[in-house]
Structure formats: C-alpha cells, structure tokens
C-alpha atoms as one frame of an Amber mdcrd trajectory, in Angstrom:
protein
 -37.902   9.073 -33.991 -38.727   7.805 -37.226 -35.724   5.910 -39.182 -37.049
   5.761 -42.831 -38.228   2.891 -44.125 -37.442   0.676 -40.734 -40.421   2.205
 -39.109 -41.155   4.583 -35.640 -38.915   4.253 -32.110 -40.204   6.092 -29.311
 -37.355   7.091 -26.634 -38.438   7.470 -23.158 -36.478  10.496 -21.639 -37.994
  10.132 -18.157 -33.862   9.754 -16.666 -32.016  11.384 -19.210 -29.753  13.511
 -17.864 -25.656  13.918 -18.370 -24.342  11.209 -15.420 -22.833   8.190 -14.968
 -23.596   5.700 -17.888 -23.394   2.857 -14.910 -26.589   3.950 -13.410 -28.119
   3.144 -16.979 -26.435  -0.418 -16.540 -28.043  -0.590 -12.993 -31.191   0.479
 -14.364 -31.482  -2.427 -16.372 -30.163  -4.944 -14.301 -32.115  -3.646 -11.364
 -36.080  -3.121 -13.410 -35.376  -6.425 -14.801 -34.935  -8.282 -11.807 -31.407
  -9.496 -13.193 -28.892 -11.151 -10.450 -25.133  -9.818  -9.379 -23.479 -12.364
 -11.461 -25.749 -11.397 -14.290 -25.449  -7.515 -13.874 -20.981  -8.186 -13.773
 -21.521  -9.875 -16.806 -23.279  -6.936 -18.378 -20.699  -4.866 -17.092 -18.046
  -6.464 -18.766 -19.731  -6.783 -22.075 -20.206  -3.101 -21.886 -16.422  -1.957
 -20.912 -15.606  -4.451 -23.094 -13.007  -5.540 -21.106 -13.027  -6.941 -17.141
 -14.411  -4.520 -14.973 -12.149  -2.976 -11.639 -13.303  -3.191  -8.678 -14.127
   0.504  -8.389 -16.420   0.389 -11.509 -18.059  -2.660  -9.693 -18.634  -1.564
  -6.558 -20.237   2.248  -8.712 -22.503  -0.627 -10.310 -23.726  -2.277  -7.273
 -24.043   1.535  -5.898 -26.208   2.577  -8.444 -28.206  -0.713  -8.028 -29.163
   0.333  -4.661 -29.948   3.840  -5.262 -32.121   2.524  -8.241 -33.767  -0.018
  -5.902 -34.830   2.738  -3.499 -35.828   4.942  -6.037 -38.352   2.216  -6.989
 -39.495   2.079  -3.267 -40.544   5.320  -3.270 -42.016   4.994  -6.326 -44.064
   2.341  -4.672 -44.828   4.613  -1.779 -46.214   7.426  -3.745 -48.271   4.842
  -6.285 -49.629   3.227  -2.790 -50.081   6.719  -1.775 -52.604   7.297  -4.539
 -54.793   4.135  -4.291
C-alpha cells in the first residue's frame, strides 16, 4: 500500500478472514512469545476497558488454537527437511 509521501507498507493477508478480532490479539501475544499477564493487559488496552471473563477465557482459547496451529506448522516444515 503506498501512503504518499510516508513511503510503502506491505500487509500480509496470510489469516485474513472475517472472525473474531481476539484471535488477532492471540496471534500476537502467542508469535511473540508474550506471557498471560502480558496478553490481559493487551486485552484491556484493546477493549479499552477491563475485559469479562468470557472475552478472557475466548483469548486464552484462541492462544491455544494459535499455539497448535504453530505445531503443525512445525510438523509440516520438519516434514520437508
């Protein structure tokens, strides 16, 4: 995308998809190796506003389904060597 004068952004669409914006949070939290108290923080700062305990425990949900998303990612990169 290129914004005039400020230069060139590329945008990776590899997940893009209409879902739950929390998996995007757990995305992030989860690639960069970020803890639970750090990842509840982000939360917060992106509801602007505490979190419930649903939309924390969806968080921590997505966390895990990201996490084994990256082990199979491992499997099939192992798979190739």
């Amino acid at each position: 995308i290129e914004s005039g004068d400020r230069g060139l952004y590329l945008v990776d669409f590899e997940y893009v998809a209409l879902g739950d914006p929390l998996f995007d949070l757990a995305t992030i939290s989860e690639h960069h190796s970020k803890s639970g108290d750090w990842a509840a923080k982000f939360l917060h700062m992106y509801l602007e506003r505490p979190a419930r305990t649903a939309e924390a425990e969806r968080l921590m949900l997505w966390r895990r389904y990201y996490r084994c998303l990256l082990a199979l990612w491992e499997l099939r990169i192992d798979g190739l060597s």
